[in-house]
N, C-alpha and C positions, 0 to 999 in steps of 0.2 A: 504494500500500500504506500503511496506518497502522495503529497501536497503541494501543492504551489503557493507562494504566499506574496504580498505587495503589500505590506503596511508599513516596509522604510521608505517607500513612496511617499513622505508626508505633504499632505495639503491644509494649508493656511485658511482657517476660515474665518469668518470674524466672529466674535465673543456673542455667544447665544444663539448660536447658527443650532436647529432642533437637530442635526443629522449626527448622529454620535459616531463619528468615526476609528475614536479611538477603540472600537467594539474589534476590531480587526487581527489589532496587536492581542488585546485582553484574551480574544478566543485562540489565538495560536499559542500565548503562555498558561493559559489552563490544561491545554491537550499536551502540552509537553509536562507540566507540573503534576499531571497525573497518570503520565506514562500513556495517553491513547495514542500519543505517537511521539516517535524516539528523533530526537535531532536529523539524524542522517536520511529521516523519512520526507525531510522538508529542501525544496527546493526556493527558493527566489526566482518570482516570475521575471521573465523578461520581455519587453515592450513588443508588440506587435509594428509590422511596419504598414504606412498608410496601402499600398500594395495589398496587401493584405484585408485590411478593413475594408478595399473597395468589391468585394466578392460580394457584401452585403449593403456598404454604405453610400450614399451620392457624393461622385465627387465634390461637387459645391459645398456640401456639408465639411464634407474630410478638410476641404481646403480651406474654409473659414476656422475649423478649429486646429488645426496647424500654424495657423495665422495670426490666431488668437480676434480674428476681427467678429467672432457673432457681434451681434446685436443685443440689445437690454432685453428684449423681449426674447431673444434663443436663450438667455443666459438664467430669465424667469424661468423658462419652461423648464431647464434643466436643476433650477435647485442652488448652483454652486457660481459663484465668481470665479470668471477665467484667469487661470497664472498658467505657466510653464508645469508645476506641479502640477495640477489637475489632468493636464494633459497627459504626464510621463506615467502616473497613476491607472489612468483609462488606459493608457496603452498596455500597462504590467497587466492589469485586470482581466484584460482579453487574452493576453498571454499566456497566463495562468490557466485559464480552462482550454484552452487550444493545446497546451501542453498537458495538460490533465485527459485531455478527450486520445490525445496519443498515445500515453501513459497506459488510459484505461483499455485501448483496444490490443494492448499486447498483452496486459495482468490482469486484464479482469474488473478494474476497481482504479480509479483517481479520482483526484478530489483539488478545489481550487478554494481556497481559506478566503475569500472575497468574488469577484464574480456575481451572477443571477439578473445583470444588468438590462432586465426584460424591456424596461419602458422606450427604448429607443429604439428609434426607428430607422430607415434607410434616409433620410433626409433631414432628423432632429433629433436633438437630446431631449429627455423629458424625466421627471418626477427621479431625478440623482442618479439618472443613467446618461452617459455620453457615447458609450458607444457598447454595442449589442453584444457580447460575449457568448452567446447562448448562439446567437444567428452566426455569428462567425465561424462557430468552432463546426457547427453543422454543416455551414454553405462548403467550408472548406474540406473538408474530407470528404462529401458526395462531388465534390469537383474534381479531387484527386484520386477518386474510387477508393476511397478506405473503407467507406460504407456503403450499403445500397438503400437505407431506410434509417431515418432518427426519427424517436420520440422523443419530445420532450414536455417534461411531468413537472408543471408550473402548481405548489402549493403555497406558495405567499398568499398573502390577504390579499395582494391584489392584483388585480389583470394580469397575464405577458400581453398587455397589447402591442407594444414593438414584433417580438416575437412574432405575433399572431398574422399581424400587417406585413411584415416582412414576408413570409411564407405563405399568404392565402393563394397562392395558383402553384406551389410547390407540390406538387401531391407526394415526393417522398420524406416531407417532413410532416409528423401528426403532432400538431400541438395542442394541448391538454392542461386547459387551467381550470384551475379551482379557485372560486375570489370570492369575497363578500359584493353581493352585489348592488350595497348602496356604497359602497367605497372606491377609493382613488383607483385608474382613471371616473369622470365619470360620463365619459361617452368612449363606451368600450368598441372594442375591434370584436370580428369573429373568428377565436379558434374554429380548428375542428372539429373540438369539443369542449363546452364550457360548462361547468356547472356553479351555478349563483346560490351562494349561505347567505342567510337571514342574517342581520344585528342579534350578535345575543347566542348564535350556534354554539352548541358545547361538544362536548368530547364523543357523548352517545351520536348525535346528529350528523356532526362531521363525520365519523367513521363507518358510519353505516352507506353514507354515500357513495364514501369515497370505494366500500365494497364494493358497490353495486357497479361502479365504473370505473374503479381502475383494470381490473381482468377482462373488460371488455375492449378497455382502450388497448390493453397489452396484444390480445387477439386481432382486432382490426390493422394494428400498426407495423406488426411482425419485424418489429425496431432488430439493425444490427448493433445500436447504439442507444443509451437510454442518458437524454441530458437531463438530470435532475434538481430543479431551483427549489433550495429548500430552505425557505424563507422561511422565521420564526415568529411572524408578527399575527398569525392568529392567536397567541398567547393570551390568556386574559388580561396579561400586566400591561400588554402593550398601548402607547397612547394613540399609534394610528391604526390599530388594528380591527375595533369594535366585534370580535366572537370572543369566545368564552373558554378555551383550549387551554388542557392544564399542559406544566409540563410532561406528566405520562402521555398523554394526549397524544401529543406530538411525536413521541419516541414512539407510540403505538403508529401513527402514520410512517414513519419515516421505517419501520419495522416492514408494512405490508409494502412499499417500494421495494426494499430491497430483497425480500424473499420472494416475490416475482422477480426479478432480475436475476436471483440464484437460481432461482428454479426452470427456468430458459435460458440459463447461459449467457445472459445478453448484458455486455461490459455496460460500465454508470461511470458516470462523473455527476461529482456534486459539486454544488456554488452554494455560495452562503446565502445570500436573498439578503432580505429586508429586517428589519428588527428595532426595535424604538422605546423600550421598554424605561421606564425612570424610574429609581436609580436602572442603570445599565444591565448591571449584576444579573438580572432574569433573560436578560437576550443572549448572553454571551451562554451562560447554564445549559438555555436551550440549543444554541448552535454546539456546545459540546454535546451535548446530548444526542445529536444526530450523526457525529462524528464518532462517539462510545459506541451506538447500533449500526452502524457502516463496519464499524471493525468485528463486532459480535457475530454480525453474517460472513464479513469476507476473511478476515482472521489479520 
């Protein structure tokens, strides 16, 4: 098993920025502090190049943020004030699960300690994503034949509408979100398949659906590759999350991922997703928590 990591990437935000970035560092020193993964099992991601991001991104896009010229209003939509950091950051990020998605197709299992950067699209950043790690890692390996089919298993609170948009006329990509569906975006894209939680869904609710569709999604998709954003902000602690998901909750979901994936053979990469929890301490719990059940199936 190994990891990609991008948190000595540091990005400057200003004083009360809500995006807790330091969750990044926190969760990679809890998984080594308690032995779920040993030093030698981590790599440091390294930056995609523009080339690269243009398999899924518009030029125009690529070249303003290169340039650093968006706009106030590209720079709203995306969450973050543009520096030089932000940029080296998105690019380690994508790196990370690109290298994670290569990782996994020869061992079975990778994993990218940042990453799940669903919200963005081919032509914009959005909701503290800049550029698409999930659509990357995809586009690219079905373009080099590493694969003939990705699924990817979007459990954040909210949308992969990037994701979703990126891919609506791909048909060897199946994308499969699970969101609240009075939460952020809120003018959603169409996966392949979406299923919308109530304000309020708890542990029973969430996992019964998630029965009911995740082995059908697995069936229809016949994935040689399973990209999985495993976002923690359905937690009850969470401020933008609004369900009710304990931390068992969660490690019971991120359990029925992965023992479909064991039980078909079919290599995963995980991204950390979303998570907003105050104090911090409960997002980071739960992203180790998913990385404890990643190692519990794959070893």
């Amino acid at each position: 098993m190994r990891a990609w990591y991008s948190d000595p990437y540091e990005v400057p935000l200003p004083e009360g920025h809500r995006f807790p970035m330091a969750k990044y560092r926190l969760v990679r020193e809890v998984l080594l502090a308690r032995g779920v993964l040993a030093p030698e099992q981590l790599e440091l991601a390294q930056p995609v190049d523009e080339a690269t991001l243009a398999v899924v991104h518009d030029r125009a896009y690529l070249r303003a943020c290169f340039e650093g010229t968006l706009d106030e209003a590209a720079l709203r939509r995306i969450g973050f004030p543009w520096s030089e950091a932000l940029l080296e950051r998105s690019l380690a990020s994508a790196g990370g699960t690109l290298s994670a998605a290569r990782h996994a197709l020869v061992h079975g299992v990778g994993g990218n300690l940042a990453g799940g950067t669903h919200h963005a699209h081919a032509d914009f950043g959005s909701g503290y994503c800049v550029f698409n790690d999930l659509a990357v890692a995809a586009a690219t390996l079905l373009r080099e034949g590493a694969v003939e089919r990705v699924l990817v298993v979007d459990l954040d609170v909210h949308q992969g509408d990037g994701t979703a948009a990126i891919f609506r006329s791909e048909p060897r990509v199946f994308t499969f979100s699970m969101h609240g569906a009075k939460n952020f975006p809120f003018r959603k894209q169409v996966s392949t398949r979406d299923v919308e939680l109530p304000d309020g869904c708890d542990d029973a609710r969430y996992l019964g659906l998630l029965d009911e569709h995740l082995p059908e999604v697995f069936e229809a998709s016949a994935p040689s590759l399973v990209l999985y954003q495993a976002g923690v902000d359905a937690l009850k602690e969470d401020t933008l999350g609004r369900l009710h998901l304990s931390h068992e909750g969660l490690r019971a979901r991120d359990r029925r991922v992965f023992d479909l994936c064991w039980s078909r053979a079919v290599p995963v990469v995980v991204t950390l997703g979303g998570g907003y929890a105050r104090p911090i301490d409960a997002t980071v719990e739960a992203s180790v928590g998913t990385w404890v059940e990643l190692r519990r199936r794959f070893g």
